[in-house]
C-alpha positions as CSV (number, residue, x, y, z in Angstrom):
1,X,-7.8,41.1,-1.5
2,X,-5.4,38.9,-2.9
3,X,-6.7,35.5,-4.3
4,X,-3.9,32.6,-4.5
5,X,-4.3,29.5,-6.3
6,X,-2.8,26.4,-4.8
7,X,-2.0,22.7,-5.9
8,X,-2.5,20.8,-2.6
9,X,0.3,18.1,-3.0
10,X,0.0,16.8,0.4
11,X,-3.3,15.0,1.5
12,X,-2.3,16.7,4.9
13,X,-4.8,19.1,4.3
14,X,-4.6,23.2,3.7
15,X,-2.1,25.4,5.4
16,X,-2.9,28.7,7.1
17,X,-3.0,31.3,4.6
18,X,-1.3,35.0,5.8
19,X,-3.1,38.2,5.9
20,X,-4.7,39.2,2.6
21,X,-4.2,36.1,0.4
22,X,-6.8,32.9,-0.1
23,X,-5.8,29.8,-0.5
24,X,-8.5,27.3,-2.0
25,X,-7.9,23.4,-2.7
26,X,-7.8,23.3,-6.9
27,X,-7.1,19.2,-7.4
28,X,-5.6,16.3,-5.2
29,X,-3.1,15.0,-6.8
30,X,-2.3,12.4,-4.3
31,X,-0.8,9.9,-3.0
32,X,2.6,11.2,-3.0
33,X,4.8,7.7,-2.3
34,X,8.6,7.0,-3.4
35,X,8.1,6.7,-6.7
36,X,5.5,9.3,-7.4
37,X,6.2,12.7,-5.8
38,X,5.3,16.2,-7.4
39,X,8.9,17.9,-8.4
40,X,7.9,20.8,-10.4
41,X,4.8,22.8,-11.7
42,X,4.1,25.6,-14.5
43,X,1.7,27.7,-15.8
44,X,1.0,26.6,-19.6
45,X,1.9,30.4,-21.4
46,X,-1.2,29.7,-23.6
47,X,-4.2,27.5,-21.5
48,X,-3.5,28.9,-17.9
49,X,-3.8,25.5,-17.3
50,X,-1.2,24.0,-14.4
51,X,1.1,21.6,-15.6
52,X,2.6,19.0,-12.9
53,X,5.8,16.8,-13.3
54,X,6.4,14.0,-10.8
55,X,9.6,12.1,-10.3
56,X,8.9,9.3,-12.2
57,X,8.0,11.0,-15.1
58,X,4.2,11.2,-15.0
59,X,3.3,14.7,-16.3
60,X,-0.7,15.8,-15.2
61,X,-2.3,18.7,-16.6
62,X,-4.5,20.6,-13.9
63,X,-7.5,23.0,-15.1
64,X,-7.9,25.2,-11.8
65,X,-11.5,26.6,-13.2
66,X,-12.9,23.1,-13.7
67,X,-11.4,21.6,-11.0
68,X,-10.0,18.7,-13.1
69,X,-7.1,16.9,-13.6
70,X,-5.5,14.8,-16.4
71,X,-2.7,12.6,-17.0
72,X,-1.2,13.8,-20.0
73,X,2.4,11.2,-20.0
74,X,2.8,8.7,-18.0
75,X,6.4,8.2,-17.3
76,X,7.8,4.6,-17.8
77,X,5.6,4.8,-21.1
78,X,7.5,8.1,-23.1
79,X,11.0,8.0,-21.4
80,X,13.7,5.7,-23.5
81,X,14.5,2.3,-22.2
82,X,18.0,2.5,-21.1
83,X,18.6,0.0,-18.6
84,X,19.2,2.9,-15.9
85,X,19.7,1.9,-12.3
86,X,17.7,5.0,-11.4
87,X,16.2,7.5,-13.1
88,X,15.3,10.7,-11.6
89,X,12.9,13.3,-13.6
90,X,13.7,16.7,-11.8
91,X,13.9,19.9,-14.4
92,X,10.5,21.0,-16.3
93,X,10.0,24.0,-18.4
94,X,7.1,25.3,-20.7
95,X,8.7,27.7,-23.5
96,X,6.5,30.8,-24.9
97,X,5.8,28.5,-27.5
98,X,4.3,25.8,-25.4
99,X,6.8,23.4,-25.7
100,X,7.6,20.9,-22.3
101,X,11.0,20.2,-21.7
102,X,12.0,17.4,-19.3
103,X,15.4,16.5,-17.5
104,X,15.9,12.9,-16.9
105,X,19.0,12.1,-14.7
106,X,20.1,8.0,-15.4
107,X,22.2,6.2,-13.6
108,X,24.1,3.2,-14.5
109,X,25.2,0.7,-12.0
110,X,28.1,0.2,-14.3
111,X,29.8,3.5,-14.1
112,X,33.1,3.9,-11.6
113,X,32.8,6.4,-10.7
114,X,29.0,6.4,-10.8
115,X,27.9,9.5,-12.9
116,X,24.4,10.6,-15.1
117,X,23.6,10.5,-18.4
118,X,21.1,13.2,-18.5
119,X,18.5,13.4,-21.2
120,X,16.4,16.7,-22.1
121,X,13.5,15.6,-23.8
122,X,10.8,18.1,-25.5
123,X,7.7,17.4,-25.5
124,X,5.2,18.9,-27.8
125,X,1.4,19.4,-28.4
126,X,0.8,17.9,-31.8
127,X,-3.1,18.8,-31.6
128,X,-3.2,22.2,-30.2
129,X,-5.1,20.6,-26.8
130,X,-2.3,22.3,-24.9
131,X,-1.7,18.4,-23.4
132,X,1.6,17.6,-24.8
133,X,1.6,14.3,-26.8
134,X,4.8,14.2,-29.2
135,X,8.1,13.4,-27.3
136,X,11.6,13.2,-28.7
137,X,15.3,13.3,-27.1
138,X,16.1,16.8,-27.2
139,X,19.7,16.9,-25.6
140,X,22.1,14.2,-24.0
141,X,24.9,14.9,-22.2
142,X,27.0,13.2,-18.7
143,X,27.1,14.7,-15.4
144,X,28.4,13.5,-12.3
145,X,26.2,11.8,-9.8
146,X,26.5,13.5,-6.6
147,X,26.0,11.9,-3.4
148,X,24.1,8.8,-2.7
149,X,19.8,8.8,-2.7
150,X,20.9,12.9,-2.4
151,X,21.1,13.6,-5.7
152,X,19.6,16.6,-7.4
153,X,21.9,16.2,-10.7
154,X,20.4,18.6,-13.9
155,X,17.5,19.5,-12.2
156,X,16.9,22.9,-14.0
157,X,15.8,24.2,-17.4
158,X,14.7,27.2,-18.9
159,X,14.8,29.4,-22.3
160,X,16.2,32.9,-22.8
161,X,14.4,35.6,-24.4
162,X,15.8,34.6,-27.8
């Protein structure tokens, strides 16, 4: 049989597993309102342990065996104060290495026409924890906006093999 580990992200409860595969609650993460929805999640390459980015930047660090969660970032704390309108936190990767990387899309009421100043910041685990504490600008770069609230911007990120 087929065990499958699952971040409930809903408080809605579990959904009916198909044939052959278990799903079991690990954490609540919870409550999931407009300014704090789960966007992405990754498998630290070195702990096993989940790593879960919400939109406003908070990054928690989820250890399935011990059923345990932390809060590793908060967001408004590490991200740069830029004066954004709105900034949306959408891409996450963990490297080999163990490094986060984060997308930030910013935008600035100022603009015509409106567009994003994206930052990539890496974020790295100065104490061998595997909880990322270090965070610098990485990358910086302007993107257009897209439309209204619908916006998914630079929303991806990920290394290559070299």
């Amino acid at each position: 049989m087929l065990s499958l580990l699952a971040i409930v992200l809903t408080l809605q409860g579990l959904p009916t597993a198909p044939e052959g595969v278990r799903v079991r609650e690990v954490v609540a993460l919870g409550p999931a309102d407009a300014d704090r929805q789960p966007v992405r999640v990754q498998a630290h390459p070195k702990t096993g342990r989940l790593h879960v980015l919400y939109s406003n930047g908070d990054l928690w660090v989820v250890d399935a065996a011990a059923s345990t969660k932390t809060l590793a970032l908060e967001g408004p704390k590490w991200m740069r104060k830029s004066g954004a309108k709105f900034i949306q936190i959408l891409g996450f990767h963990l490297d080999a290495a163990g490094r986060a990387y984060v997308v930030a899309n910013e935008r600035h009421a100022t603009e015509r026409p409106q567009g994003a100043h994206v930052v990539v910041y890496r974020l790295e685990d100065g104490d061998g924890d595997g909880i990322p504490e270090k965070v610098a600008e990485w990358l910086t770069f302007e993107h257009p906006w897209g439309v209204g609230p619908f916006n998914h911007g630079a929303c991806h990120i990920t290394t290559g093999p070299d």
